[in-house]
VEXDREN-915829 format. One record per residue (C-alpha): residue in three letters; x, y, z. Coordinates in nm, 4 decimals, decimal comma, padded with zeros to 6 digits. Layout:
BEGIN
  res         X         Y         Z
  ALA         X         Y         Z
...
This chain:
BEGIN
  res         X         Y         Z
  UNK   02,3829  -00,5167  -01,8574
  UNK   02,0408  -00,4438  -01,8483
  UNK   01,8758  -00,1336  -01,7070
  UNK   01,6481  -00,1952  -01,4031
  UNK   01,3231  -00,0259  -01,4258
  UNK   01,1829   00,2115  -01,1863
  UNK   00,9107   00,1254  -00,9414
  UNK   00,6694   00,3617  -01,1404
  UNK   00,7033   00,1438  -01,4723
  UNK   00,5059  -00,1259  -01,2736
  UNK   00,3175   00,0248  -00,9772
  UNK  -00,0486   00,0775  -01,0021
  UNK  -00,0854   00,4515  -01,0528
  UNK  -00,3550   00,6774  -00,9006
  UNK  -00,4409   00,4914  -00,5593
  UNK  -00,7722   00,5178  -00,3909
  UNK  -00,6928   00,6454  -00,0092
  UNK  -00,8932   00,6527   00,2827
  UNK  -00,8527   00,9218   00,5494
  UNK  -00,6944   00,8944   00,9073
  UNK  -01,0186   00,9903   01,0524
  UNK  -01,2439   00,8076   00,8688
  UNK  -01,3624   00,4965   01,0245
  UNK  -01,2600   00,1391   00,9809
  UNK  -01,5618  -00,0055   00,8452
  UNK  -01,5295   00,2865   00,5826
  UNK  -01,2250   00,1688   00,4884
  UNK  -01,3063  -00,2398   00,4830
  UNK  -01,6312  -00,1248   00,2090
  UNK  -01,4004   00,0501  -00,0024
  UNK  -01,1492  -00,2446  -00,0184
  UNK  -01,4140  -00,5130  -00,0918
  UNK  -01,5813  -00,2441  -00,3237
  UNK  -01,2555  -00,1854  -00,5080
  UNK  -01,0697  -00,5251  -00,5061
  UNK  -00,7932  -00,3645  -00,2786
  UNK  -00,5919  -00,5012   00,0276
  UNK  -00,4025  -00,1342   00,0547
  UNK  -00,4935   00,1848   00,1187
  UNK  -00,2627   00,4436   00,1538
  UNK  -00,3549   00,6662   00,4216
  UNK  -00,3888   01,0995   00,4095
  UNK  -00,4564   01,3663   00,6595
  UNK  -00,5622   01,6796   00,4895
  UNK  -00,4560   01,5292   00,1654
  UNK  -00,1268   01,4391   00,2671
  UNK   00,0314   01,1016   00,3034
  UNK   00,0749   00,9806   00,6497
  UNK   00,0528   00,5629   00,6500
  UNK  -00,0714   00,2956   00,4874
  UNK  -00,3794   00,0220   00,6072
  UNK  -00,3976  -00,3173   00,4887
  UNK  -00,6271  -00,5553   00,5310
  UNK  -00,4444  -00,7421   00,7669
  UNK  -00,4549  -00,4744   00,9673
  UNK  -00,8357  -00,4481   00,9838
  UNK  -00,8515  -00,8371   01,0127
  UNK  -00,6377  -00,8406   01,3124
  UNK  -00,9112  -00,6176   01,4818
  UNK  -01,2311  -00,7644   01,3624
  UNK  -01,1076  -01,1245   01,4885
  UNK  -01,0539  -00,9490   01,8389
  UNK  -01,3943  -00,7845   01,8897
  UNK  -01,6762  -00,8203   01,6875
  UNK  -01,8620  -00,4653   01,5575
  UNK  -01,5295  -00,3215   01,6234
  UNK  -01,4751  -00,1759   01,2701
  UNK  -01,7978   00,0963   01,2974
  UNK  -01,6159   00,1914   01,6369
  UNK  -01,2477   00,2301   01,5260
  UNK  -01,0793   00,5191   01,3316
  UNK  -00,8311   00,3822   01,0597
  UNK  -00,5832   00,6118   01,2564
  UNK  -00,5320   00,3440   01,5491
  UNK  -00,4876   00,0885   01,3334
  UNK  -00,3147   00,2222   01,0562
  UNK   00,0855   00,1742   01,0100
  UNK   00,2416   00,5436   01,0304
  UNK   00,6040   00,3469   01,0118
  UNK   00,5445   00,4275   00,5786
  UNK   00,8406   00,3146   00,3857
  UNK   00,7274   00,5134   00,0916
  UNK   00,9555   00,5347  -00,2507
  UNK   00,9901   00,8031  -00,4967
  UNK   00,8453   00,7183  -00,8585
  UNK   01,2230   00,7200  -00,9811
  UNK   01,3821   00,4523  -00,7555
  UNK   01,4657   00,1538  -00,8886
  UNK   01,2746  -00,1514  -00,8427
  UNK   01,5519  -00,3684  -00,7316
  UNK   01,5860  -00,1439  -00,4712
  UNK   01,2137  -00,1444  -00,3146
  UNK   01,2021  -00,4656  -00,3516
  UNK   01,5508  -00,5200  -00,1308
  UNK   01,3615  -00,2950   00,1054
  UNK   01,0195  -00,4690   00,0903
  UNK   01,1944  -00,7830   00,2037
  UNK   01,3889  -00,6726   00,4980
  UNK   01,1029  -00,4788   00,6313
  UNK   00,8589  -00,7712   00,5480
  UNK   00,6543  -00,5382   00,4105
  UNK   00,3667  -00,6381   00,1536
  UNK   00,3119  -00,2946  -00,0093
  UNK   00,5117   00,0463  -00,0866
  UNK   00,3228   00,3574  -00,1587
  UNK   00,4916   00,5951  -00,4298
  UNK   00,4757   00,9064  -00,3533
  UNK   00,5968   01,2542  -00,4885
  UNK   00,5843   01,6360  -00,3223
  UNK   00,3552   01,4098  -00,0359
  UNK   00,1176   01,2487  -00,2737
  UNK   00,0379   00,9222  -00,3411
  UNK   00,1015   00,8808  -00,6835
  UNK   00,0879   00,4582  -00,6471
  UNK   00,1159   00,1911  -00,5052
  UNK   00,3264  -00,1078  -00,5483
  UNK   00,2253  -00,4584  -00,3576
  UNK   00,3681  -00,7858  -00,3323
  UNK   00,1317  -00,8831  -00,6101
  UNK   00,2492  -00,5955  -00,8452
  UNK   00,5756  -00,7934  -00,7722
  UNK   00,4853  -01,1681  -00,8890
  UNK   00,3022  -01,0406  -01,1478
  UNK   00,6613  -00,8621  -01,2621
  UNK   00,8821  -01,1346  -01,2168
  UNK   00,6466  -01,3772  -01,3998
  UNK   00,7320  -01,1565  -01,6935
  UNK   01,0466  -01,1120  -01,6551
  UNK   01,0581  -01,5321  -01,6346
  UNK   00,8670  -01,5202  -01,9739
  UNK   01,1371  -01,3036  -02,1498
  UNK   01,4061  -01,4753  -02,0239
């Protein structure tokens, strides 16, 4: 039997996060500066939620110049399903799909340590396909 590897063996460590107060627009540069479509979100350092950039999209179609206006906090998802660097991977990924969730953040004592996306996931199982 083999062992199943933990989410940290193939999360992407060290996120980038925005905070809750900072605004939206903010938050959309830094994605399209950085190549990202999460950003874990922190208040006073601490983990609170997660933004994605469906999340900002669903706003900017609705109102144009929106995104200077908005705070990432009333857009963000607070709901966080957030996994410890030791769980196993089968495990967040069960989780990922009955929440229909695209990204888990990994965090320890608070902290986002990484973050683990539906990409991350492919990119895993297309390996895994190659060794097998």
């Amino acid at each position: 039997m083999s062992r199943i590897p933990s989410v940290e063996s193939v999360m992407t460590p060290l996120p980038i996060c925005i905070d809750i107060d900072a605004t939206v627009k903010a938050a959309e540069d830094m994605m399209m500066d950085h190549e990202f479509r999460h950003l874990p979100v922190t208040e006073g350092g601490e983990l609170v939620g997660v933004l994605s950039d469906r999340d900002i999209a669903f706003v900017a179609n609705d109102e144009k110049g929106v995104a200077d206006q908005l705070r990432v906090r009333e857009i963000c998802t607070l709901d966080l399903y957030a996994a410890a660097p030791d769980e196993p991977l089968d495990v967040v990924l069960t989780e990922m799909a009955q929440r229909r969730i695209g990204s888990v953040v990994v965090s320890q004592d608070g902290k986002a340590v990484g973050l683990f996306t539906a990409t991350d996931a492919c990119r895993c199982f297309a390996e895994h396909l190659r060794e097998a």
